[in-house]
C-alpha positions as CSV (number, residue, x, y, z in Angstrom):
1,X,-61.0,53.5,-6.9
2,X,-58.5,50.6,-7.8
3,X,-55.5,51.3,-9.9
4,X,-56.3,49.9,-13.1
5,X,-59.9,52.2,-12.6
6,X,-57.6,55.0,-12.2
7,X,-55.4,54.3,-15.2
8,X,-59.0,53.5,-17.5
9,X,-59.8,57.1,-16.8
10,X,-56.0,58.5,-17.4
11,X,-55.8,56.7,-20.8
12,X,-59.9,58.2,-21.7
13,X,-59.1,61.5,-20.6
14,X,-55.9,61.7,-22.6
15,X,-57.8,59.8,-25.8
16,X,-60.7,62.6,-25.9
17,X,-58.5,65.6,-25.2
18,X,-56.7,63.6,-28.8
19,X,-60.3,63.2,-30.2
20,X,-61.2,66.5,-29.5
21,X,-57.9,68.3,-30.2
22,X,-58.1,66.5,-33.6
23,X,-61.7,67.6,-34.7
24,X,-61.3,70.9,-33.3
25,X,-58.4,72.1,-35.3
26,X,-60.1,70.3,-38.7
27,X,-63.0,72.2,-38.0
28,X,-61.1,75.6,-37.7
29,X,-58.9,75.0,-41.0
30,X,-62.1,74.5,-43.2
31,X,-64.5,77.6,-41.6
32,X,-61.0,79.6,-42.3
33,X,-61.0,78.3,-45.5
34,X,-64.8,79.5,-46.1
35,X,-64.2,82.8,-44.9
36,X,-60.8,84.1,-45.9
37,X,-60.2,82.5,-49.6
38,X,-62.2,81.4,-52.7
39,X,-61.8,77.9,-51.3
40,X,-65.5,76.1,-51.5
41,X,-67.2,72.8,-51.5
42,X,-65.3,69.1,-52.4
43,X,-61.9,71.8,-52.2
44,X,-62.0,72.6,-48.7
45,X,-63.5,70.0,-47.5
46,X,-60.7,67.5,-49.2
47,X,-58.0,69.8,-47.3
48,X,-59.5,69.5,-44.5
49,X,-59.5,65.6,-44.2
50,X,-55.8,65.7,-45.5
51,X,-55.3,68.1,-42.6
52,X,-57.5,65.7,-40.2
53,X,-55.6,62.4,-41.6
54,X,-52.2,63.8,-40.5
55,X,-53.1,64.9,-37.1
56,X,-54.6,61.6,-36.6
57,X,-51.1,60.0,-37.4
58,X,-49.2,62.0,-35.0
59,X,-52.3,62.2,-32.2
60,X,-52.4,58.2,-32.7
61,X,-48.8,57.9,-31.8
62,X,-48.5,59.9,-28.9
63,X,-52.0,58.6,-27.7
64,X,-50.5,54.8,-28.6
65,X,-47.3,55.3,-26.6
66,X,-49.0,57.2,-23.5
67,X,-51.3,54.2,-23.4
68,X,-48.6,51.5,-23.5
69,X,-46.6,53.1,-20.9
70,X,-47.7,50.6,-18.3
71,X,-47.5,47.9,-20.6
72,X,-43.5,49.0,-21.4
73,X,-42.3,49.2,-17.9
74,X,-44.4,46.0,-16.8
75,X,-42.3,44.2,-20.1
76,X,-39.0,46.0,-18.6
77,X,-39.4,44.1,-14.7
78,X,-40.1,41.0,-16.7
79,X,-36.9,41.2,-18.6
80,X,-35.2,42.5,-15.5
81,X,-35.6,39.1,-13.6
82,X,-36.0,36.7,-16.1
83,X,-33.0,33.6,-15.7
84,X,-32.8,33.0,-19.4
85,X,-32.8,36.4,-21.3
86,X,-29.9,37.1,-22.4
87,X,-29.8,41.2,-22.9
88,X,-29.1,42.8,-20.0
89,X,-32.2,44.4,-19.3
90,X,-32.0,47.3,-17.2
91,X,-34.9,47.9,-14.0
92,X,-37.5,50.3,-14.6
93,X,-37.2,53.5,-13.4
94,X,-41.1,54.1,-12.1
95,X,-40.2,57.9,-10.7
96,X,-40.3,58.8,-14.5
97,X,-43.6,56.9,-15.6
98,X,-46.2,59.8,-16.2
99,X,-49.6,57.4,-16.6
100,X,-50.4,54.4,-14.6
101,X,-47.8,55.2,-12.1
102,X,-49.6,53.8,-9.2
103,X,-50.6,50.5,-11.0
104,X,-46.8,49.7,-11.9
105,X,-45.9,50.5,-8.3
106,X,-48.0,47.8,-7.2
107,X,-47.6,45.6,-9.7
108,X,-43.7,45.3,-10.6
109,X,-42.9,44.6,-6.4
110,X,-44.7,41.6,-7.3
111,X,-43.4,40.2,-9.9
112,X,-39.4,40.1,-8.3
113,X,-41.0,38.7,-5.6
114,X,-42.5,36.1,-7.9
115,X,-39.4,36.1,-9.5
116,X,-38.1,35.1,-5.8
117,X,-40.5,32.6,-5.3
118,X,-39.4,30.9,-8.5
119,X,-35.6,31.1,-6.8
120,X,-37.0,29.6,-3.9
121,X,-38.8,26.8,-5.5
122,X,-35.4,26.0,-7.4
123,X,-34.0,25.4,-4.3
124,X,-36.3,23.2,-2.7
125,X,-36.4,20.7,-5.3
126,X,-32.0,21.2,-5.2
127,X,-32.9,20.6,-1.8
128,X,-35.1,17.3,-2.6
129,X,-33.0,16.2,-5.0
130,X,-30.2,16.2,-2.6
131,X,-32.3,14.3,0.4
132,X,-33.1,11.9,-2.5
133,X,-29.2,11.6,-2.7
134,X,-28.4,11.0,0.9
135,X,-31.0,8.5,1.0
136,X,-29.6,6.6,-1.6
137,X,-26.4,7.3,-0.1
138,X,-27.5,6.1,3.4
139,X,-28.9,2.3,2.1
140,X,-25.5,1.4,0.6
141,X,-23.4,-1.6,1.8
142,X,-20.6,-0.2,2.2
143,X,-19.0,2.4,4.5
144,X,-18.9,5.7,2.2
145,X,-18.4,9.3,2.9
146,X,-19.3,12.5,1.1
147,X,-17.8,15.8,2.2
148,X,-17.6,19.6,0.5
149,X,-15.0,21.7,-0.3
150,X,-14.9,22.8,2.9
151,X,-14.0,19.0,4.2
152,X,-17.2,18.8,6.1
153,X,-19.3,16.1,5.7
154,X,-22.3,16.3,4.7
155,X,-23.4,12.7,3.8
156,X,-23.0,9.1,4.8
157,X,-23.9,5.1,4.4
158,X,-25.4,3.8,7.2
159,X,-22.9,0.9,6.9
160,X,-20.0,3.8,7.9
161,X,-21.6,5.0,11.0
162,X,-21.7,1.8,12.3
163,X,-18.3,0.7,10.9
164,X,-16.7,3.6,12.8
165,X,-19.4,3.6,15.6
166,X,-20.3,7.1,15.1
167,X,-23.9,8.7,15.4
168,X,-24.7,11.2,12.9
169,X,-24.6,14.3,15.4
170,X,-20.9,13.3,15.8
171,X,-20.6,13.0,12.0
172,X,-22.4,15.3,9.9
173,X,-21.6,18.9,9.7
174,X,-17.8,18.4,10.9
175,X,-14.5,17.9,9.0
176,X,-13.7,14.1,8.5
177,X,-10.3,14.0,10.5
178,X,-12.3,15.3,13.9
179,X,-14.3,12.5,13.8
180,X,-12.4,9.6,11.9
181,X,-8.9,8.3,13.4
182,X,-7.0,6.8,9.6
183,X,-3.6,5.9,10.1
184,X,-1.3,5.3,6.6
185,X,1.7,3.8,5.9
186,X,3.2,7.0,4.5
187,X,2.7,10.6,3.6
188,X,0.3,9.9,0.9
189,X,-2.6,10.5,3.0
190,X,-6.0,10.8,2.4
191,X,-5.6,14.8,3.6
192,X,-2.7,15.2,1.7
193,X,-4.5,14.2,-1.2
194,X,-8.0,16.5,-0.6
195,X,-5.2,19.4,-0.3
196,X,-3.5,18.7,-3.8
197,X,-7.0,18.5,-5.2
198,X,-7.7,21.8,-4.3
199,X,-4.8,23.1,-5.6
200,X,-3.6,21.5,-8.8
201,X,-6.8,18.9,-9.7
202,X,-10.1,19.2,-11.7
203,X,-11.2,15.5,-10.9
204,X,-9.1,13.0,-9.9
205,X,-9.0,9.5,-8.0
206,X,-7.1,7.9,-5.1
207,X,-6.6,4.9,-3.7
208,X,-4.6,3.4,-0.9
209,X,-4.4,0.0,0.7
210,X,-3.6,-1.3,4.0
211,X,-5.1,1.5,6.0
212,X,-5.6,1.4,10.1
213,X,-9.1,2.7,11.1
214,X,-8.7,3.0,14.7
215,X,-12.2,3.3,16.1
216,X,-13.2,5.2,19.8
217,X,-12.7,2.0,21.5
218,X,-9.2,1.5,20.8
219,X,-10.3,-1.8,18.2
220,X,-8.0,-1.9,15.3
221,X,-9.3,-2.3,11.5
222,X,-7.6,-2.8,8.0
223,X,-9.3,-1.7,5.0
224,X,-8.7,-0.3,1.2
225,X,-10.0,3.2,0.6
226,X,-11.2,4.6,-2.8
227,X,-11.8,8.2,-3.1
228,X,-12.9,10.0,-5.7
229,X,-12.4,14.2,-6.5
230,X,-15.0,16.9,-8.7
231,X,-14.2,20.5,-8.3
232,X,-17.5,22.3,-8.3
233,X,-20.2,19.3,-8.5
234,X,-23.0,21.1,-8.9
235,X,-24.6,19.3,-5.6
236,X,-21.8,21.0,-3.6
237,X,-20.5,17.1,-3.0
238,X,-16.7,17.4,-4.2
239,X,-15.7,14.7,-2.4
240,X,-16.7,10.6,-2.6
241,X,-15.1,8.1,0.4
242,X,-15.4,4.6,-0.5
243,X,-13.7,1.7,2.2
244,X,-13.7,-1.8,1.7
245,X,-13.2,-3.7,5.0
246,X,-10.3,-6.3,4.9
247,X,-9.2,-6.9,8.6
248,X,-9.6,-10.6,8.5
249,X,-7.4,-10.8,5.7
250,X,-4.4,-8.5,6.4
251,X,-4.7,-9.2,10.4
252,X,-4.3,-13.0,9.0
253,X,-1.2,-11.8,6.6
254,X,0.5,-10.1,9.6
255,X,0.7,-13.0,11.9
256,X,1.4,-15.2,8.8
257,X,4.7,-12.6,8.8
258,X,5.0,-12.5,12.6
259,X,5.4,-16.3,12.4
260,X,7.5,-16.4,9.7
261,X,9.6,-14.0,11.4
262,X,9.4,-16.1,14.9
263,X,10.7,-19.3,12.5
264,X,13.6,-17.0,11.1
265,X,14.5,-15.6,14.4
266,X,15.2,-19.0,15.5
267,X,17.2,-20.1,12.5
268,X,19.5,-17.1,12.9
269,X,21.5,-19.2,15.7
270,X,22.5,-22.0,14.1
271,X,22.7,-19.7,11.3
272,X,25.4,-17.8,13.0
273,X,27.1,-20.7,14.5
274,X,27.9,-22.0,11.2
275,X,29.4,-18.4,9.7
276,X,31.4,-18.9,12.4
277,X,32.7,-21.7,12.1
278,X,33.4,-21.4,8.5
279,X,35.5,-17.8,9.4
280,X,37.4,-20.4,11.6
281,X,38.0,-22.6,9.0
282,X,38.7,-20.5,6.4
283,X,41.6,-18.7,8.6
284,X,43.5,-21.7,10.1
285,X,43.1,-23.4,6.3
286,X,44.6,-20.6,4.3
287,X,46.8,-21.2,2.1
288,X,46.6,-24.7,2.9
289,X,43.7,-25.8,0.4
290,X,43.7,-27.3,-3.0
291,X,41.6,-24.8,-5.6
292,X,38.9,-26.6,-5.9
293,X,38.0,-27.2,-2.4
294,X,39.1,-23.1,-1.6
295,X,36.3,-22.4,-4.3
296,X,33.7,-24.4,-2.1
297,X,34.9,-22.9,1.0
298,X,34.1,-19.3,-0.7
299,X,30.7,-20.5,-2.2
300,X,29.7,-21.5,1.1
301,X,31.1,-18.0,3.2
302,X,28.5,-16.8,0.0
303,X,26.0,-19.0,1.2
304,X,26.0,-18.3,4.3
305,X,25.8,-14.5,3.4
306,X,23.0,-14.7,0.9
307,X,21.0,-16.5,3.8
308,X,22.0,-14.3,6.7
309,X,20.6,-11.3,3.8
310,X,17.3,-13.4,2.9
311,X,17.3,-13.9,7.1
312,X,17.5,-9.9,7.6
313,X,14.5,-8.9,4.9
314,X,12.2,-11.4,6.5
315,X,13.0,-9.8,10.2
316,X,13.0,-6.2,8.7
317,X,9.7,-7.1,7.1
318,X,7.9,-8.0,10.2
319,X,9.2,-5.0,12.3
320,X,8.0,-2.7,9.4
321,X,4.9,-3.8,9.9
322,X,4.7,-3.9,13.5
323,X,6.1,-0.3,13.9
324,X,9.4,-1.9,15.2
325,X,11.9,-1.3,12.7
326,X,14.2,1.9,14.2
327,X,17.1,3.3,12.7
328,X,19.4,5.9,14.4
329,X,20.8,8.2,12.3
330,X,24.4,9.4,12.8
331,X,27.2,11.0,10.8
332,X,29.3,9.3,8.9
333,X,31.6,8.9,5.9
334,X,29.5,7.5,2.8
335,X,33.0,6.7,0.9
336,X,33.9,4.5,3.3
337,X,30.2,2.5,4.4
338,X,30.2,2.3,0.1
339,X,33.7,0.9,-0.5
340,X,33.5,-1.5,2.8
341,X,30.0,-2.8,1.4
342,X,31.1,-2.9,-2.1
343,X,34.6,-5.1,-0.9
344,X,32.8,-7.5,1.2
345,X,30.1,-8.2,-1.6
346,X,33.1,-8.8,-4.3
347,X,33.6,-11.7,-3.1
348,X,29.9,-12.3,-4.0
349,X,30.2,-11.0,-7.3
350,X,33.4,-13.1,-8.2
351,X,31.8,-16.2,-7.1
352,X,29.1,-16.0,-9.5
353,X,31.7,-14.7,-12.3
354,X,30.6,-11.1,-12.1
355,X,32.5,-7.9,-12.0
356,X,31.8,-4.8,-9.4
357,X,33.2,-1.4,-10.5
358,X,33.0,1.6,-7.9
359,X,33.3,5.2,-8.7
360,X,32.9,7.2,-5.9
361,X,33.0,11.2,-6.1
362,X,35.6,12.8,-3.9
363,X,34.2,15.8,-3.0
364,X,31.3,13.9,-0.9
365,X,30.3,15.5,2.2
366,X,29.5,13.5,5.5
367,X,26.2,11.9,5.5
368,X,23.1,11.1,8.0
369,X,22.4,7.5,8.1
370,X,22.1,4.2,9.8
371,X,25.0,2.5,9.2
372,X,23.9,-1.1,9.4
373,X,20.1,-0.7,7.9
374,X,21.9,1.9,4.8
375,X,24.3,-1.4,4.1
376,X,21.6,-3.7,3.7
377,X,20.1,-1.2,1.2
378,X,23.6,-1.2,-0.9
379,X,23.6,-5.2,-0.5
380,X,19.9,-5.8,-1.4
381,X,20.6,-3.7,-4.8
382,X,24.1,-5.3,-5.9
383,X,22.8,-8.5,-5.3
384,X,19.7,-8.1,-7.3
385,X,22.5,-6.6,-10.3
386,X,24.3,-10.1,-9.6
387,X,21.3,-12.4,-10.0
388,X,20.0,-10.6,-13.2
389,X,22.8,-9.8,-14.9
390,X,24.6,-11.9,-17.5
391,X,27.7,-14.0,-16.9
392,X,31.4,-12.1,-16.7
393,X,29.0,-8.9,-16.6
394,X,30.3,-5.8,-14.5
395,X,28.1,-4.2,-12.3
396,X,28.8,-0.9,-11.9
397,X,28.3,1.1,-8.6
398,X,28.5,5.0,-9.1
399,X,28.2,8.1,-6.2
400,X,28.2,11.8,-6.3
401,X,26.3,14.4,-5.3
402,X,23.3,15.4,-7.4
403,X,22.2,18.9,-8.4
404,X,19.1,19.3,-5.3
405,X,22.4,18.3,-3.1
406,X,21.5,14.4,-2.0
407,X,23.7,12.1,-2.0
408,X,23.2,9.9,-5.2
409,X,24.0,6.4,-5.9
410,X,23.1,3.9,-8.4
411,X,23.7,0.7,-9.1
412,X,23.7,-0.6,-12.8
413,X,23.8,-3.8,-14.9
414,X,23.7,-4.8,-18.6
415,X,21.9,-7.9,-17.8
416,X,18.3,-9.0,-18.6
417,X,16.1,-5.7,-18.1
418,X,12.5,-5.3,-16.7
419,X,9.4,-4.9,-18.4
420,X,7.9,-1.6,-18.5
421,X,5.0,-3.3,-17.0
422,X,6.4,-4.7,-14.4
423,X,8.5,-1.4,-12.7
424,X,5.5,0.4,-11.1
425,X,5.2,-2.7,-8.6
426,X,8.6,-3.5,-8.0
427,X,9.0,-2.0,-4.7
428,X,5.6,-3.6,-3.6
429,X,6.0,-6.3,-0.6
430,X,6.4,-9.8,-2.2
431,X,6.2,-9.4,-5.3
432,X,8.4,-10.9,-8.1
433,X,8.8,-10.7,-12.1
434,X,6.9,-13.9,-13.0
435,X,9.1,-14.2,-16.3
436,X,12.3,-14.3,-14.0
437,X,11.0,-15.9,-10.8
438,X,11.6,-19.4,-12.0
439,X,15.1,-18.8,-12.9
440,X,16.1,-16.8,-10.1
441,X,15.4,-17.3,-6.5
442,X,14.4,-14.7,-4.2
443,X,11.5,-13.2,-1.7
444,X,10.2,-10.4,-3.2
445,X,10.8,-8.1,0.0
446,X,14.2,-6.8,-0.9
447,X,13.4,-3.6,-2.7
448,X,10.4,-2.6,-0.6
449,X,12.8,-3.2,2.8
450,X,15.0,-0.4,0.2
451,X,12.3,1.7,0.3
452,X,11.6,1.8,3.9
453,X,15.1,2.4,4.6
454,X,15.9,4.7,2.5
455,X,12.0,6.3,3.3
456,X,13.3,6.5,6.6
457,X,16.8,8.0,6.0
458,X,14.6,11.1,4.0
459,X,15.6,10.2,0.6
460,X,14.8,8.7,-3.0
461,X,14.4,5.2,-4.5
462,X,13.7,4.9,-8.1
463,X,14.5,2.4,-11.1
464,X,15.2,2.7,-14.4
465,X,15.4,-0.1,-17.0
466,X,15.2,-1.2,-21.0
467,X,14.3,-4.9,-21.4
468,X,17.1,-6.4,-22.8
469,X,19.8,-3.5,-22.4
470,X,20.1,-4.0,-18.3
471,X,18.1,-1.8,-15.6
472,X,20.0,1.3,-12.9
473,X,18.3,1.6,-9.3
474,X,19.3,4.4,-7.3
475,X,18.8,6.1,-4.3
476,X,19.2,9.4,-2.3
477,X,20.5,10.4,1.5
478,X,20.6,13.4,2.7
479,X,24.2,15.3,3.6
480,X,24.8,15.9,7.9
481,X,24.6,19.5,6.8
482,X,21.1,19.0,5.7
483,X,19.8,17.5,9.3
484,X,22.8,19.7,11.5
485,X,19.4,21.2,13.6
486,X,18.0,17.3,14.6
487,X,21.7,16.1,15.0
488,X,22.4,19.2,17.4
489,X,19.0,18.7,19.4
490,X,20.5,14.8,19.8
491,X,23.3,15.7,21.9
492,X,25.3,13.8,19.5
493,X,23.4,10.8,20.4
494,X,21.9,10.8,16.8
495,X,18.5,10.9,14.7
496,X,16.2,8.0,15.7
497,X,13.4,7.3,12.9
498,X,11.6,4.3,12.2
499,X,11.0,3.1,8.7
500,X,9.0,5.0,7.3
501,X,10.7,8.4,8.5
502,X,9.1,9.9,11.4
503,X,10.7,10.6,14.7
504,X,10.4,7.9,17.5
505,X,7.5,7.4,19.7
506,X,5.3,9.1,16.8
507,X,2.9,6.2,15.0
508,X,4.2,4.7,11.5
509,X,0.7,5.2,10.1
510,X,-0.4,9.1,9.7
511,X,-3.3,10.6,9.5
């Protein structure tokens, strides 16, 4: 016998005990009726369908409920597992069930591990849906990555296998930086960046240019990257890793800078020659010239200067770029490196009727730098403040320390301004105001040499400016105090960095 068989005979059984139960105790009320009162006929037999009616009602109940009992806890597992349902349904508890206890036993197993198999299916088509994705993601053009929270990828073009000549074995189920060798220009990274994602980001996008891909044979490329950041995609894809090859162009920019820089290295001897022979002059003619002609012989010890400085960025330039550019960092007296660079730029400043006024704090403590690379940063600034400020303008060159306990100096005019527009590229390599750059001559590599420098030295550049009212650049170095452990572990021999900050004989690009 089945289990629904059994629970057709449980529910019949109880019914005609009910049916019987019922009858029986009508019958008895009107035969007691007949025997023990007056009450005859219609009478009796009315009281005895009243009495009938109401044990029906309560027999019908019972008999309803103890019928329905499968039914309830069948409804109950339903609840239990279904996704949408918002009550919170509790399980049934199938020790308790008194009627069609066997039935549910075997039935409600069933249904959770329908309920699973509904789970299961979900999951597959996730799963298609995803293997839909990476197909798609495989046929694109160009090199692309997609990695977890985790970091590990889990999908890839085509086009970025064979740009990194990786197989997917090597690839696929392993964090990007095993596998891929990026180098960057500084410590915004592409892993510094996945780290401050998880931390402080919900989405968010990146972007960096001028990256080396260094691939297992040693062959060097150049390329943009674009990334972009979703905590929690639903596909479990957080992260999107877009490049865009440009080797031919930037390896053609680099040797357009390497031969500028052999054309400059060659001009810096005559160059030399002549700022010496104009010392010579300008010491066995003191005293002996008219005005006029001791006012050429100072524009052209200017001259000479302002080309020996636009001589020095194209140079610094190139080493930049070739990982060439080292700086040793010693201690040092900043009051003095500021007031010798300020004094030997006054003559500058007075040439082109400007002012330069220096307060320097006096509690400064000795700094960290490289003397000769730190004064082209303080010359590169004051004579951007000459060129764009206004005539018989003073330039004024302040330094203290500064609450975080750098070093602080800034350099500001009241001369033209800078758009608000034009400040976030300022530092960029080449590139100049196009409002100014007819009026006033220049390369465009001045501030980003700044930055390196001062990059390299551990501290700050920044600018601030009102079109109109004049602009303030500044910068940071770090106190001796601050480096004492790398300037002990020197032997007194100093801090060698290159420009972009980190220790010699490590790369300039990071991965």
């Amino acid at each position: 016998m089945n289990h629904f068989d059994k629970l057709k005979q449980q529910v019949q059984l109880r019914l005609l005990i009910y049916f019987l139960l019922s009858n029986g105790v009508v019958l008895t009320i009107v035969l007691l009726l007949n025997l023990f009162t007056n009450i005859r006929g219609i009478l009796s037999i009315g009281i005895g369908a009243l009495v009938a009616i109401t044990i029906s009602i309560f027999l019908s109940s019972k008999g309803a409920k103890y019928a329905l009992e499968p039914l309830f806890n069948i409804w109950l597992a339903i609840l239990h597992v279904a996704p949408n349902h918002t009550a919170d349904a509790p399980a049934p508890e199938i020790e308790y069930v008194k009627v069609g206890k066997d039935l549910i036993a075997s039935l409600i197993p069933q249904i959770y591990q329908l309920a699973s198999q509904e789970d299961t299916k979900s999951l597959v088509e996730h799963r298609t849906t995803m293997i839909q994705s990476a197909n798609i993601v495989s046929h694109l053009p160009l090199p692309l990555f997609v990695f977890n929270k985790q970091q590990v990828v889990v999908s890839a073009s085509d086009t970025a296998m064979e740009y990194f000549k990786v197989d997917s074995a090597h690839l696929f189920g392993k964090p990007l930086y095993e596998t891929l060798n990026f180098e960057f220009s500084n410590e915004h990274t592409l892993e510094e960046w996945v780290i401050d994602c998880q931390k402080n980001k919900v989405t968010d996008t990146a972007f960096w240019q001028r990256v080396h891909v260094r691939l297992p044979d040693s062959e060097l490329r150049q390329c943009d990257i674009a990334a972009y950041y979703n905590r929690d995609n639903p596909s479990g894809s957080e992260y999107i890793v877009t490049l865009f090859d440009h080797t031919k162009q930037y390896d053609q920019d680099d040797k357009d800078i390497s031969f500028i820089a052999l054309a400059v290295h060659e001009l810096r001897t005559p160059l030399t020659m002549l700022r010496g022979y104009i010392e010579v002059f300008q010491e066995e003619l003191e005293g002996k010239l008219d005005p006029e002609l001791a006012g050429f012989m100072q524009k052209m010890i200017v001259s000479a200067q302002q080309l020996g400085a636009f001589f020095n960025n194209i140079l610094n330039v190139a080493r930049v770029e070739q990982n060439q550019l080292v700086l040793k960092l010693n201690q040092d007296n900043w009051q003095e490196i500021l007031s010798a660079a300020c004094q030997e730029l006054n003559l500058r400043a007075t040439v082109h009727n400007r002012k330069l006024s220096l307060n320097i704090a006096s509690d400064l403590p000795p700094v960290a730098v490289d003397k000769v690379s730190i004064i082209e940063v303080i010359n590169n600034l004051i004579d951007n403040a000459i060129k764009y400020s206004e005539d018989g303008g003073t330039i004024t060159i302040d330094s203290r320390l500064n609450k975080e306990g750098y070093i602080q100096t800034t350099v500001m005019d009241h001369g033209t301004g800078i758009p608000i527009g034009v400040i976030p590229n300022l530092f960029d390599k080449f590139y100049r105001n196009h409002r100014t750059s007819n009026q006033v001559g220049g390369t465009g590599l001045g501030l980003y040499i700044c930055k390196s420098i001062v990059s390299a030295h551990g501290g700050e550049i920044w600018v601030q400016s009102h079109e109109g009212e004049g602009s303030t650049f500044g910068f940071t170095i770090l106190p001796a105090s601050k480096l004492a452990a790398e300037l002990k572990a020197g032997n007194n021999d100093g801090i060698v960095r290159n420009a972009h900050g980190w220790i010699k004989n490590h790369s300039l690009y990071r991965r």
